[in-house]
C-alpha positions as CSV (number, residue, x, y, z in Angstrom):
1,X,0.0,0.0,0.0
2,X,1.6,3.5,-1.0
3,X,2.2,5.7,1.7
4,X,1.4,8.6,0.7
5,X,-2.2,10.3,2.3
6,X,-5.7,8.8,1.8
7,X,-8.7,8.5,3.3
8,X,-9.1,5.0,4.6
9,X,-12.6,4.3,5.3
10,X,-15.8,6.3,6.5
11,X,-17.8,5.5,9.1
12,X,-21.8,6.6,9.8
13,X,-22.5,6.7,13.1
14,X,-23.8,8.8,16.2
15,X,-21.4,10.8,18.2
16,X,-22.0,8.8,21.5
17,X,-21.0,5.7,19.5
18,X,-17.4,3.9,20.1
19,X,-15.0,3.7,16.9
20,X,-12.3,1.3,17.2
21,X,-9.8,2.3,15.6
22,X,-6.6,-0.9,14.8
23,X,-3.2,-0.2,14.1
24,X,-0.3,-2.1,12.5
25,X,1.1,-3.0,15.2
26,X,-1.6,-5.2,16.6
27,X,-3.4,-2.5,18.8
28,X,-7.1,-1.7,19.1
29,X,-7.8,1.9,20.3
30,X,-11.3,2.7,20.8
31,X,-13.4,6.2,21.4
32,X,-16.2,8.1,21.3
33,X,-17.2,9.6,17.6
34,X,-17.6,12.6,19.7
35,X,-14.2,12.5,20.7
36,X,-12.7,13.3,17.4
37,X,-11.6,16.9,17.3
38,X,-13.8,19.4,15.2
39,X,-11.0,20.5,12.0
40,X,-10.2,20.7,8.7
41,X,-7.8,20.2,6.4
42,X,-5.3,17.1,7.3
43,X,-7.4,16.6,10.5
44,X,-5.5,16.0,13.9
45,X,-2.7,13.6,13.9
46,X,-3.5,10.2,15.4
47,X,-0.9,10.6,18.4
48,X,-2.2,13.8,19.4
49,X,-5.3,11.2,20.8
50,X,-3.7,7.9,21.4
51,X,0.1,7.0,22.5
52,X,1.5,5.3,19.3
53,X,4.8,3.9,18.6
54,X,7.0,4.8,16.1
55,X,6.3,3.4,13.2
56,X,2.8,2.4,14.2
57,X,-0.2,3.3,11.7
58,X,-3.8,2.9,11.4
59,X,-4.9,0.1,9.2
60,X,-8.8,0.0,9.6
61,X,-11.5,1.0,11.4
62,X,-14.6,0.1,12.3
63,X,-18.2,1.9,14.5
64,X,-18.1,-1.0,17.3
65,X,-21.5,-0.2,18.3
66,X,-24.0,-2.6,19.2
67,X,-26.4,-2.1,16.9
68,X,-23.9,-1.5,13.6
69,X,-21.7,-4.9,14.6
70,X,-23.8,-7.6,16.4
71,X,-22.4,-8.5,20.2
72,X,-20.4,-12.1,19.4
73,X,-19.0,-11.2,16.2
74,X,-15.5,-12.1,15.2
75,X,-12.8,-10.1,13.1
76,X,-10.0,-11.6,10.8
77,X,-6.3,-10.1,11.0
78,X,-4.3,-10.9,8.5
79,X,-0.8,-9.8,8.5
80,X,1.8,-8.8,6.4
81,X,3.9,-12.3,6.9
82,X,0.9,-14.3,5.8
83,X,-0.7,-15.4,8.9
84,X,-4.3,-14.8,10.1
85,X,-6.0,-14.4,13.0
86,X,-9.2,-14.2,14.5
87,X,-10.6,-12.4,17.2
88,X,-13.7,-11.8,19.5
89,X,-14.6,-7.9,18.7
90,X,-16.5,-7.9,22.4
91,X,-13.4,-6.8,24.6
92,X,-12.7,-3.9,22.0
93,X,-16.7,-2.6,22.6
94,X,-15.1,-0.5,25.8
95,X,-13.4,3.0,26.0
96,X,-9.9,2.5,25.7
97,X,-6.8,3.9,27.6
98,X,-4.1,6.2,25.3
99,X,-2.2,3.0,25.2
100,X,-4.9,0.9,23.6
101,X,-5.9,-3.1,23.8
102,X,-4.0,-5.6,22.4
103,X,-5.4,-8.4,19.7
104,X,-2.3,-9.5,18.0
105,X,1.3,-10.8,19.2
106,X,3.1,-10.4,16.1
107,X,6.6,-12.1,14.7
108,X,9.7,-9.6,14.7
109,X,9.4,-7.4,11.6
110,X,5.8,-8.3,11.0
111,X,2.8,-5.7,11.1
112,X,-1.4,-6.1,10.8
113,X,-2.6,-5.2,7.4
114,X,-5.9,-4.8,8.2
115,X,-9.1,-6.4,10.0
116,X,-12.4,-7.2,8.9
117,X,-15.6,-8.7,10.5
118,X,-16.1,-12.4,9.8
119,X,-19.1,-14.5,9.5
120,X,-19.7,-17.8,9.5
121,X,-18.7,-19.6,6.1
122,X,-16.8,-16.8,5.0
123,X,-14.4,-17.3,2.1
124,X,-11.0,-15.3,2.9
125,X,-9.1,-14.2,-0.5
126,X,-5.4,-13.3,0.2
127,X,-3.4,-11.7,-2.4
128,X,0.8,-11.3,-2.2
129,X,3.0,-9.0,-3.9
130,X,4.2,-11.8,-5.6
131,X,1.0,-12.1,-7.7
132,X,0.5,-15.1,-5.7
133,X,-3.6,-15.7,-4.1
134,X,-5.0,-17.8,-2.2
135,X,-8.8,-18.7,-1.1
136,X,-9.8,-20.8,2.3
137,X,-12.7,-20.6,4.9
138,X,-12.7,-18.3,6.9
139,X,-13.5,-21.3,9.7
140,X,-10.0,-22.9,9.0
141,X,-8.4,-19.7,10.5
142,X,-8.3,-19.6,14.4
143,X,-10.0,-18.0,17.1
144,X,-7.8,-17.1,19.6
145,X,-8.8,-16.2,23.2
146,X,-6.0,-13.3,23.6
147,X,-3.4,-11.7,21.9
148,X,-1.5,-14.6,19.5
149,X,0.2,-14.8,16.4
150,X,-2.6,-16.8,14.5
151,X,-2.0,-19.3,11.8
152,X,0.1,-20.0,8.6
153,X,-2.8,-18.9,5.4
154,X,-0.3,-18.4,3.1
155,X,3.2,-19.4,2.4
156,X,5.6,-16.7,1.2
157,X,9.1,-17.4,-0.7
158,X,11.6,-15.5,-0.4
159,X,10.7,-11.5,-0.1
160,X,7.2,-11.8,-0.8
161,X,4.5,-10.3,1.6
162,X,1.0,-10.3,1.8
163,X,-0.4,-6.6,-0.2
164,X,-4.4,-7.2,0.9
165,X,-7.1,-9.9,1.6
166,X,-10.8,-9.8,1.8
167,X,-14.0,-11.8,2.7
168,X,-16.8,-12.9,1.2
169,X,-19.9,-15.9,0.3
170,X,-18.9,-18.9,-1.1
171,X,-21.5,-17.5,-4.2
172,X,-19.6,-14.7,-5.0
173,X,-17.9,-14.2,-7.8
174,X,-15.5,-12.0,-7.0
175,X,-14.4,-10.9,-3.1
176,X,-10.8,-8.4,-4.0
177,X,-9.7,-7.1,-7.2
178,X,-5.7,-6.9,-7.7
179,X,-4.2,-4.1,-9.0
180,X,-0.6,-4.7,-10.8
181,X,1.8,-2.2,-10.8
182,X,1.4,-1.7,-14.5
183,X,-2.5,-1.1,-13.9
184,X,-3.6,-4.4,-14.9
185,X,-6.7,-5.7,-12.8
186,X,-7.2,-9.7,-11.9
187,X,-10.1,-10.1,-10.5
188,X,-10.1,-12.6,-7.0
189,X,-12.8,-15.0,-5.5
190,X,-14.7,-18.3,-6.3
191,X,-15.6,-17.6,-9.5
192,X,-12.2,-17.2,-10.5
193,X,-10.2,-19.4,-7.9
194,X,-10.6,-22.7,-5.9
195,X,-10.9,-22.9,-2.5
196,X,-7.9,-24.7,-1.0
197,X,-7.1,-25.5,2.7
198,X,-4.9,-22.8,4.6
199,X,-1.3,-23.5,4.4
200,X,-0.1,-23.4,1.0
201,X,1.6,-21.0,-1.9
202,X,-1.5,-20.8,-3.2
203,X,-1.6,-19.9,-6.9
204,X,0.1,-17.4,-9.5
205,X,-1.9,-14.8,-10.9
206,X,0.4,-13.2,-12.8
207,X,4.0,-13.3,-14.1
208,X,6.8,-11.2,-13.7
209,X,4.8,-8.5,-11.9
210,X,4.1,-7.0,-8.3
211,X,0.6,-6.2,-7.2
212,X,0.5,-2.8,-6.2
213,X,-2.3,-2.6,-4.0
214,X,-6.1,-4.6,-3.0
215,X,-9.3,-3.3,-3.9
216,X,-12.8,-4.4,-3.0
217,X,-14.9,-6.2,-5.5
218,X,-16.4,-3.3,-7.1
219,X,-16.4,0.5,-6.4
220,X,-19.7,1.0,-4.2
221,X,-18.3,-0.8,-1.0
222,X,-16.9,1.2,1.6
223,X,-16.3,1.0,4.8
């Protein structure tokens, strides 16, 4: 994902109602809508309201309330050295401290690159720099009590990392769309792939070329 600025996701909600907000380095922060200071422009920098690390960004965020995520539902982690996680989004309902709530242990050198609610027979699409995918249940990855690493969903070779994943029905046709550096788009989900078990390489979507970033499955979903 380029670094350079963007809006990640917007959120509708009431100002009363929490946002959790998760970071890279396997953090939850959560506050009140209210809470976010009235500006324009570039906004207020993210560690003027929370105490990140260096190095530590936001990769997704989500309106925890009751009534926009159902009590008992689960997100899926998926980080950057292709292993997934997933997590009860209960705990991360409360106000947080500056320091946040942990829902990841992650590998030296690893980092979060994003989280998504799950439901039940989800189909998880990963997709590597490498031009390399991979489709599994969503079920196959771990729930984890507390903080953990999670479980191998993809193997990498050599310098290869995981660029972006999504979720979606077993019916759907498409769940991500990968974006080559060159522009070219391949679109990825059941109608295009086969759902494997966790664990392996997975399969090539391209040769000789990186996938520059993830997209959803068409333009109209947002966060």
């Amino acid at each position: 994902r380029s670094q350079s600025a963007a809006v990640l996701c917007v959120l509708r909600m009431s100002t009363k109602e929490p946002i959790a907000i998760f970071s890279n380095a396997g953090s939850c922060y959560v506050m009140r809508a209210v809470d976010v200071p009235a500006s324009t422009g570039y906004g207020e920098p993210i560690q003027k309201l929370f105490n990140f690390r260096d190095g530590e960004r936001v990769v997704g965020a989500l309106n925890i309330a009751d009534k926009a995520i159902k009590p008992g539902t689960f997100a899926l982690a998926m980080s950057r050295g292709g292993f997934g996680l997933r997590f009860s989004l209960d705990p991360h309902r409360e106000l947080s401290t500056r320091s946040g709530r942990k829902f990841a242990k992650l590998a030296e050198g690893d980092e979060i690159v994003g989280v998504i609610p799950s439901r039940k027979k989800d189909i998880l699409a990963v997709v590597t720099r490498d031009s390399r995918t991979l489709l599994c249940e969503a079920d196959d990855v771990a729930e984890l009590a507390g903080p953990g690493r999670g479980v191998t969903v993809i193997k990498l070779e050599d310098d290869d990392q995981v660029v972006g994943f999504g979720l979606g029905g077993a019916d759907a046709d498409t769940i991500v769309r990968a974006e080559t550096d060159s522009g070219k788009i391949h679109k990825v989900g059941p109608g295009h792939d086969e759902v494997v078990g966790r664990g392996s390489k997975g399969r090539a979507i391209g040769k000789r070329t990186k996938i520059a970033r993830v997209l959803p499955a068409d333009d109209s979903q947002v966060n």
